[in-house]
Backbone as a ProteinNet text record, in pm:
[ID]
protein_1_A
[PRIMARY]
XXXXXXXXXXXXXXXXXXXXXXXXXXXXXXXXXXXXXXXXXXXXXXXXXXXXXXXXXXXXXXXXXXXXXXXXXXXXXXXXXXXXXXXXXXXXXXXXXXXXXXXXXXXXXXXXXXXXXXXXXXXXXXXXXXXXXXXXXXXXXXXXXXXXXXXX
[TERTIARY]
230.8	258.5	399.9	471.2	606.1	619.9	745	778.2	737.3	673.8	597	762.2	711.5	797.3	968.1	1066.5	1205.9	1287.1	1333.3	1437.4	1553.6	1573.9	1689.2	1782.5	1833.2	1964.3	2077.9	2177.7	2299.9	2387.7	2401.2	2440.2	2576.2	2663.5	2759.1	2730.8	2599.4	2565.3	2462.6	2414	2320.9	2496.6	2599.1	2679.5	2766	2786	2815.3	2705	2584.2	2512.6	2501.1	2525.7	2555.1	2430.9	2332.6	2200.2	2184.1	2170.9	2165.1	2074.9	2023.5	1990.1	2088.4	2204.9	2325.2	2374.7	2335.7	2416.8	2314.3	2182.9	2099.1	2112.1	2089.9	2077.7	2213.8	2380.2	2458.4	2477.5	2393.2	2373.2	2296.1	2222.8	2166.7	2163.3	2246.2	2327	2475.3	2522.1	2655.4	2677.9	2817.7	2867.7	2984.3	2994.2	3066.2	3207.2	3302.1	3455	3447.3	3496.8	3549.4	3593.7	3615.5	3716.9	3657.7	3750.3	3704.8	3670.8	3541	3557.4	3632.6	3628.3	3647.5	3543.1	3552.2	3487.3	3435.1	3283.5	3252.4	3284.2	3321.6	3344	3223	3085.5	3011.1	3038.1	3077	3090.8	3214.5	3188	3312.7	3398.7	3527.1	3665	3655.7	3556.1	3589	3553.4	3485	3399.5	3525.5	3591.4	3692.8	3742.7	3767.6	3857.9	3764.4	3631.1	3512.4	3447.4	3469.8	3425.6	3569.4	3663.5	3763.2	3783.3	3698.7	3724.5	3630.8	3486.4	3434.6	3378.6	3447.4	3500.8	3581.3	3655	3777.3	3692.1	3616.6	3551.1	3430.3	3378.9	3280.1	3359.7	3495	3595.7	3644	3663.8	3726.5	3633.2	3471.9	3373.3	3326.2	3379.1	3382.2	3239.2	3153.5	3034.1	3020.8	3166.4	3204.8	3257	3196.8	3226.6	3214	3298.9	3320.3	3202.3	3039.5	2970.7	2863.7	2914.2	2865.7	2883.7	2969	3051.8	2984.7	2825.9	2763.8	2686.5	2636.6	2552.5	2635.9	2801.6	2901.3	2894.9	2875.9	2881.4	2801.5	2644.1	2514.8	2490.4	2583.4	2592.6	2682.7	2787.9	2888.4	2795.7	2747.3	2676.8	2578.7	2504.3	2404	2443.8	2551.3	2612.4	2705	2732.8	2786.5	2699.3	2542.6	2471.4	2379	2365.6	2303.6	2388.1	2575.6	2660	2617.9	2626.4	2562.1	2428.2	2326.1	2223.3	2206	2324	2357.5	2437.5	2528.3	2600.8	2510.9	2415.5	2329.2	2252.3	2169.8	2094.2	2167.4	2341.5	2408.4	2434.2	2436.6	2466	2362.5	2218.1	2118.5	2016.3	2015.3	1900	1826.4	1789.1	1625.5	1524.3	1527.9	1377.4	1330.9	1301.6	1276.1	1177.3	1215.3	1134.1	1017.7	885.4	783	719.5	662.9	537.7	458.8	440.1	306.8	328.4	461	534.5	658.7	706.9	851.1	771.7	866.2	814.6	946.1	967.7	1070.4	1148.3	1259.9	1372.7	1340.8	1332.4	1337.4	1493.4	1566	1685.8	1635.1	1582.3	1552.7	1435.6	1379	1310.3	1436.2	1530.7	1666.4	1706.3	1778.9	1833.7	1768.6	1662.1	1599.7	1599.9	1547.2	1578.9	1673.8	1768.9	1925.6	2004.7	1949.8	1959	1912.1	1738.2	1683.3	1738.4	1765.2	1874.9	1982.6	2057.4	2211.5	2148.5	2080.5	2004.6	1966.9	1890.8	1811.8	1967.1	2098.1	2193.5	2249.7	2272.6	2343	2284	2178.9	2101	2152	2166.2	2222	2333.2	2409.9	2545.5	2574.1	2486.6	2508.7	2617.3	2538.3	2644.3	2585.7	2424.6	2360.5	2399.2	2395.2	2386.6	2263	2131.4	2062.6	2107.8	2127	2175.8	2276.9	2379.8	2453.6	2475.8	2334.3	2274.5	2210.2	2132.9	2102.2	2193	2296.9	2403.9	2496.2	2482.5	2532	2682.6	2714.4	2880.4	2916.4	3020.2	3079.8	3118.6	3153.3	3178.5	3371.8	3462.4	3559.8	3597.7	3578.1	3636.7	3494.4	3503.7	3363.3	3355.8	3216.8	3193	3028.4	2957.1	2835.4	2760.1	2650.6	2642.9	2662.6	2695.8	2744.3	2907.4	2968.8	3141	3142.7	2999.5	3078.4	2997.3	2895.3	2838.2	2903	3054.6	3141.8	3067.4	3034.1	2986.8	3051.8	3103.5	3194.3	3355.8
-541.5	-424.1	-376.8	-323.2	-314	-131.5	-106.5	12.4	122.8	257.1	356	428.3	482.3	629	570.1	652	598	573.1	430.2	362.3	493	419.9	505.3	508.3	647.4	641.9	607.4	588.9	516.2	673.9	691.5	819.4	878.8	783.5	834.2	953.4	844.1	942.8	1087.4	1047.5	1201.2	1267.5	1231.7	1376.5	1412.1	1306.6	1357.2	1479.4	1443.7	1536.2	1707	1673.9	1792.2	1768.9	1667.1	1685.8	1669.5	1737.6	1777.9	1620.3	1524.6	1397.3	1338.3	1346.2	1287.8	1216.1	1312.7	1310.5	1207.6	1273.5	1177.9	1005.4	1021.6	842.9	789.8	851.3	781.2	699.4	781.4	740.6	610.3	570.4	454.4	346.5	418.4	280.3	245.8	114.7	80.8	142.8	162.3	170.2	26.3	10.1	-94.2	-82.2	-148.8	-84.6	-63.8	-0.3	9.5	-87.1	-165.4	-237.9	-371.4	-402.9	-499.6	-642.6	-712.8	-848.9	-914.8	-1031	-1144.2	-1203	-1270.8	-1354.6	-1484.4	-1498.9	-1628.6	-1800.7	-1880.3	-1947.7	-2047.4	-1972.4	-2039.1	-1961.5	-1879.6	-1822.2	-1881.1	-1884.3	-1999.5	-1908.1	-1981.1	-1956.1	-1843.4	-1826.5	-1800.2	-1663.7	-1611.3	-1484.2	-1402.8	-1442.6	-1389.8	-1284.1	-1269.3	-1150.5	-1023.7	-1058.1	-983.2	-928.9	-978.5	-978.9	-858.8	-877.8	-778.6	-669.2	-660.3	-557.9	-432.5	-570.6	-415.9	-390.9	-469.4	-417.3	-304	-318.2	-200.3	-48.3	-40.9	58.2	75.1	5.7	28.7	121.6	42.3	29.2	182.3	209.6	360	493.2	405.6	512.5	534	466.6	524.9	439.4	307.1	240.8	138.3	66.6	-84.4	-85.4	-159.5	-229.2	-357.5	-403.4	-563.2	-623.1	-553.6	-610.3	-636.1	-585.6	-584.2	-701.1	-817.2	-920.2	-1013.5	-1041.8	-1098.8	-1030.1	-888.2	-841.9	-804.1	-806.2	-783.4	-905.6	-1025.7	-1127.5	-1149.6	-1171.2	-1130.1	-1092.9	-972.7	-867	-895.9	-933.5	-1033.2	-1164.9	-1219.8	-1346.5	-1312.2	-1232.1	-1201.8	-1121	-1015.4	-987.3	-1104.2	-1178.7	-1304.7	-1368.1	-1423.6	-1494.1	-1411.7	-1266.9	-1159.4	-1182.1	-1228.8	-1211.4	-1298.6	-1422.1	-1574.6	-1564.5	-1511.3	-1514.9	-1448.5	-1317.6	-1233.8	-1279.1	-1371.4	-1476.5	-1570.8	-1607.3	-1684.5	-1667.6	-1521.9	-1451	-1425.4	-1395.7	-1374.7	-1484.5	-1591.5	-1699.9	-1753.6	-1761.9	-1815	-1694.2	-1577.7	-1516	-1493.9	-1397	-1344.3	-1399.1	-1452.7	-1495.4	-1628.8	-1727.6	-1875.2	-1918.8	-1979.5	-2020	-2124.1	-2126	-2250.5	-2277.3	-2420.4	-2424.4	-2338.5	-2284.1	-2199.6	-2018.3	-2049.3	-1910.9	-1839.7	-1751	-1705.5	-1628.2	-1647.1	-1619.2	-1566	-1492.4	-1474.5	-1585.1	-1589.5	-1694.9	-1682.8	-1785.6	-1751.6	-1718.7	-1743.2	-1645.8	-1504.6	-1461.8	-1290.9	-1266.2	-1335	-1348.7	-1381.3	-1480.8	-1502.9	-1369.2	-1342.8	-1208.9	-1103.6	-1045.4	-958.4	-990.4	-1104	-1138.7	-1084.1	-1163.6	-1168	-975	-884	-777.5	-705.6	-737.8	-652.2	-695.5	-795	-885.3	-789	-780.5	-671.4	-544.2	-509.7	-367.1	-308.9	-378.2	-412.5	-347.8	-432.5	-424.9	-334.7	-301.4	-219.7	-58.4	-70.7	78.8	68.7	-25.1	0.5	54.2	27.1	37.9	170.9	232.2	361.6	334.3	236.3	212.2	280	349.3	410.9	600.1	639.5	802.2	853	812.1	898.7	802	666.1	626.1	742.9	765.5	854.6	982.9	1034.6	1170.3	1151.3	1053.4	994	994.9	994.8	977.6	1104.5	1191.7	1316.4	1320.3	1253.3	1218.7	1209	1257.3	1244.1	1120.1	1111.8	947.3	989.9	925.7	913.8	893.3	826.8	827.8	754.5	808.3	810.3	654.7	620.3	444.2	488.8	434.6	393.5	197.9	240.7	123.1	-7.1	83.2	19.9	-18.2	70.9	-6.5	-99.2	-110.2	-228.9	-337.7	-300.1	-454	-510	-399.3	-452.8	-436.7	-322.5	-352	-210.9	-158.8	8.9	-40.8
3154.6	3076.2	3105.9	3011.5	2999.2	3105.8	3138.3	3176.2	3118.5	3119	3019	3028	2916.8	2889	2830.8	2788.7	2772.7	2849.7	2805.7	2882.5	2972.1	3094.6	3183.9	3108.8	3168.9	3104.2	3205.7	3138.4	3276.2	3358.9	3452.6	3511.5	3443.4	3377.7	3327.8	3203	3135	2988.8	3031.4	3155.1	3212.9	3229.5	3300.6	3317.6	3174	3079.4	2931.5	2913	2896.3	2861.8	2948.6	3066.4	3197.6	3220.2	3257.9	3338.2	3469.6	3590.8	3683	3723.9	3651.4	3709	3753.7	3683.1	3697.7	3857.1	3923	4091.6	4160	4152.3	4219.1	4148.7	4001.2	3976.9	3971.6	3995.9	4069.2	4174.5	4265.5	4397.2	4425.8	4341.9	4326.8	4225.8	4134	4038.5	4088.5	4038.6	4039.2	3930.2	3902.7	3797.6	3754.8	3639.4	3584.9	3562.4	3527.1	3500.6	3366.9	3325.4	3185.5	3170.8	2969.7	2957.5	2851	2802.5	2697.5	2751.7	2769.7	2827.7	2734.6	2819.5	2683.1	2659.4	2530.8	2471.2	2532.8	2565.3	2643.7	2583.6	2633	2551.9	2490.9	2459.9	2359.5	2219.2	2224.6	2101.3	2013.2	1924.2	1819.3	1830.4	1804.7	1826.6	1703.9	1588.7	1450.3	1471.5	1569.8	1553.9	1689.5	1734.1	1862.2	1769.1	1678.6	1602.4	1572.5	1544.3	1506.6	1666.8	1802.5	1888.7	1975.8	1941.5	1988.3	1896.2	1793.3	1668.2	1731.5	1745.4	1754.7	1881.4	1995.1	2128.3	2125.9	2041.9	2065.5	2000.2	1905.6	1827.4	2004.4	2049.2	2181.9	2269.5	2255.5	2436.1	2396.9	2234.8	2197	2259.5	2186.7	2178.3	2374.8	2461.3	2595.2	2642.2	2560.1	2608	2642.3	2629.2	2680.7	2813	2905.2	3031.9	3014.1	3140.7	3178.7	3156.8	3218.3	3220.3	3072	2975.3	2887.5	2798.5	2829.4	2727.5	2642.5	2761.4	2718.5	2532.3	2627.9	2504.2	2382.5	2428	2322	2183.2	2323.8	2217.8	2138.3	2155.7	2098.1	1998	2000	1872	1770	1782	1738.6	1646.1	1725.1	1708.5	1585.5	1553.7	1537.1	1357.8	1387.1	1313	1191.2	1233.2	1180.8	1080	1213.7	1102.3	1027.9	1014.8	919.7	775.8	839.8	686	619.4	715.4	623	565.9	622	581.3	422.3	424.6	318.6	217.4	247.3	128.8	81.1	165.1	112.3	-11.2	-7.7	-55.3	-207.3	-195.7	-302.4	-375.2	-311.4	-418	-456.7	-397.4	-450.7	-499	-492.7	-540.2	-410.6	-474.9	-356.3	-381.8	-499.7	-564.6	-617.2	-565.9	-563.3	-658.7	-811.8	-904.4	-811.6	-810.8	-765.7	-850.9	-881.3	-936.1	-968	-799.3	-822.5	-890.7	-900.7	-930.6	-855.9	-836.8	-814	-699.6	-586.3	-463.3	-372.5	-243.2	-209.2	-113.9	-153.7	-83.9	112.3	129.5	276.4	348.5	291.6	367.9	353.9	280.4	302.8	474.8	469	596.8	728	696.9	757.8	818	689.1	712.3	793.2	765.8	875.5	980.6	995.5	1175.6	1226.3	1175.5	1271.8	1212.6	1119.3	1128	1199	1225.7	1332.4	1487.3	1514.6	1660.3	1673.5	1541.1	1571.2	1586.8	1526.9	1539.9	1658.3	1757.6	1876.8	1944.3	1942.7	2032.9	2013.4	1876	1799.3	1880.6	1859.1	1887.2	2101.3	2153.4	2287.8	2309.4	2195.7	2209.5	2165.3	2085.6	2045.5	1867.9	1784.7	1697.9	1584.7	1603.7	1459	1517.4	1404.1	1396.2	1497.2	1520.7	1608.1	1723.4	1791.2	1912.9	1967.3	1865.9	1911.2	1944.4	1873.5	1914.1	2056.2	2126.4	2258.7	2335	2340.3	2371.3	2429.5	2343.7	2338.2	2322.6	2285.6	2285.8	2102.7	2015.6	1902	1911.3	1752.7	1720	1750.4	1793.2	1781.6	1675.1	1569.9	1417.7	1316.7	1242.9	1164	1138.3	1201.4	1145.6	1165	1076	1050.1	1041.5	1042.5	1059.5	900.5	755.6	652.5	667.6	737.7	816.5	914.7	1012.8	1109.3	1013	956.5	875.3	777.5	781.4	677.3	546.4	493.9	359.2	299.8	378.6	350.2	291.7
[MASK]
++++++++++++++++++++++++++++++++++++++++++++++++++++++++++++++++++++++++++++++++++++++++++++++++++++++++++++++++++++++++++++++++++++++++++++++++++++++++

């Protein structure tokens, strides 16, 4: 059985908020450096521009550390094959003539996956409107989640 109740929060975002938890769960977390990783090198050379883009929108919004590069990439990764899955969908239709009748394309099944995958990370990172109410911190310059999916 999984952990009850909501995920910890990291001690930096208890003293954004001013919660008097703050002092005690310092004391027993590390904290990470700030700062943009780099890019691991399984991730294609093609997505490095998309992977420092929206590092820098993380590294702005004050939620990116070193140790994060992996789940940076992830999201990156994930985000990528949601677009393909979504060009897919545009050039062939949502809706697949059969024999047995017109049925839905399985890239639409595609697509959700690898949306709910960015989503999953996305919501860690604090990249939707209520993450960022969790958060207690303002957006540094207005992005939603229709601007980083690139569709703004």
């Amino acid at each position: 059985m999984g952990r009850r109740g909501p995920a910890p929060q990291p001690a930096a975002v208890l003293r954004m908020r001013g919660s008097w938890r703050a002092g005690p769960r310092a004391r027993r977390t590390a904290d990470a450096i700030a700062g943009l990783p780099q890019a691991p090198d399984w991730l294609p050379d093609s997505l490095h521009a998309e992977h420092h883009r929206l590092g820098g929108l993380l590294l702005d919004m004050r939620v990116l550390t070193l140790a994060d590069g992996d789940a940076l990439a992830h999201m990156v990764l994930a985000l990528h094959q949601w677009r393909e899955a979504r060009s897919m969908i545009e050039a062939h239709g949502a809706v697949i003539d059969r024999p047995s009748g017109p049925s839905p394309s399985p890239w639409c099944s595609v697509e959700q996956k690898y949306y709910d995958r960015w989503l999953r990370l996305a919501l860690q990172f604090g990249l939707t409107p209520s993450s960022r109410t969790s958060l207690g911190a303002a957006p540094a310059k207005p992005d939603d989640a229709a601007t980083i999916l690139g569709l703004a």
